[in-house]
N, C-alpha and C positions, 0 to 999 in steps of 0.2 A: 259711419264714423271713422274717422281718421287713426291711425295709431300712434301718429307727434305728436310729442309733447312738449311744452312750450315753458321754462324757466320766465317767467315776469323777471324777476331782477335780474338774470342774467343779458334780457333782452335791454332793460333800461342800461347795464354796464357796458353793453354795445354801444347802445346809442350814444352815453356820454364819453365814449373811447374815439370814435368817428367824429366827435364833435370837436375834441379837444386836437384829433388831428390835423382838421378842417383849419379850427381857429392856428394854426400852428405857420399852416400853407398859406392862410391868408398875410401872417406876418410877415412871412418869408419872402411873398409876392413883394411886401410894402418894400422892404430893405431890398430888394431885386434891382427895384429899379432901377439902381447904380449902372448894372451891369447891362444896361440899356441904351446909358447915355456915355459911352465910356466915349472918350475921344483921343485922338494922336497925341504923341507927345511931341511931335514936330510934324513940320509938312513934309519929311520925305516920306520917299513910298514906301518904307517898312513901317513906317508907326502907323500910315495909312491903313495899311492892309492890315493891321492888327487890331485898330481900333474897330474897322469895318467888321473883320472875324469878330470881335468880343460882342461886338454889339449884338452881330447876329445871333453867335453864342446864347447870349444873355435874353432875347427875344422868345426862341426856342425854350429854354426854362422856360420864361413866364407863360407862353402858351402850354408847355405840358403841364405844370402847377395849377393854371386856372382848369385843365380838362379835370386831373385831379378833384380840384374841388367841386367842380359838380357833379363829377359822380360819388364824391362823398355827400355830397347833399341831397341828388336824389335817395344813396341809400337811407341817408338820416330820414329823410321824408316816408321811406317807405316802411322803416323800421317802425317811425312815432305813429303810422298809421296803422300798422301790425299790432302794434300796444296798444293802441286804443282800442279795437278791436275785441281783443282778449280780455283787457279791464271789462270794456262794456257786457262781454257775454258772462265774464265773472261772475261781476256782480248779479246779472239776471238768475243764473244758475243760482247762486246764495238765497236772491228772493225768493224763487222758486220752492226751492229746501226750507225755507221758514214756516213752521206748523201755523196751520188757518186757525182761524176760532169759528 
């Protein structure tokens, strides 16, 4: 037997800490998109080359943002499956400890 020990609610405070992060990046993603579609402000070649920089700019976020959120979502995944886990053996333990007749 192991000698960790495992807080349930602090495990669930994880989960919904990671959760509310997730949902956070995903909004950030939404309004990002601006910074995707930026365009020149004229056609000489400084606006050119700034719109091109921004966009790229702006691409780069959304691909580290989306990496981001899957590795929050694997954790959340691995965390609600950790919990389940320990609920499940909980409760068996509980049944266990209840006197037979």
């Amino acid at each position: 037997m192991s000698g960790t020990k495992v807080d349930l609610d602090t495990l669930r405070a994880a989960i919904k800490e990671y959760e509310s992060i997730r949902d956070e990046l995903m909004d950030a993603k939404t309004t990002g998109n601006a910074m995707v579609a930026v365009k020149g402000a004229g056609r000489d070649m400084p606006s050119q080359v700034y719109a091109t920089w921004a966009a790229t700019a702006g691409e780069m976020h959304q691909k580290s943002n989306q990496q981001l959120q899957d590795t929050l979502t694997a954790r959340i995944d691995n965390l609600k499956a950790t919990l389940a886990q320990y609920e499940q053996t909980e409760q068996g333990n509980q049944a266990n400890l209840k006197p037979k007749d």
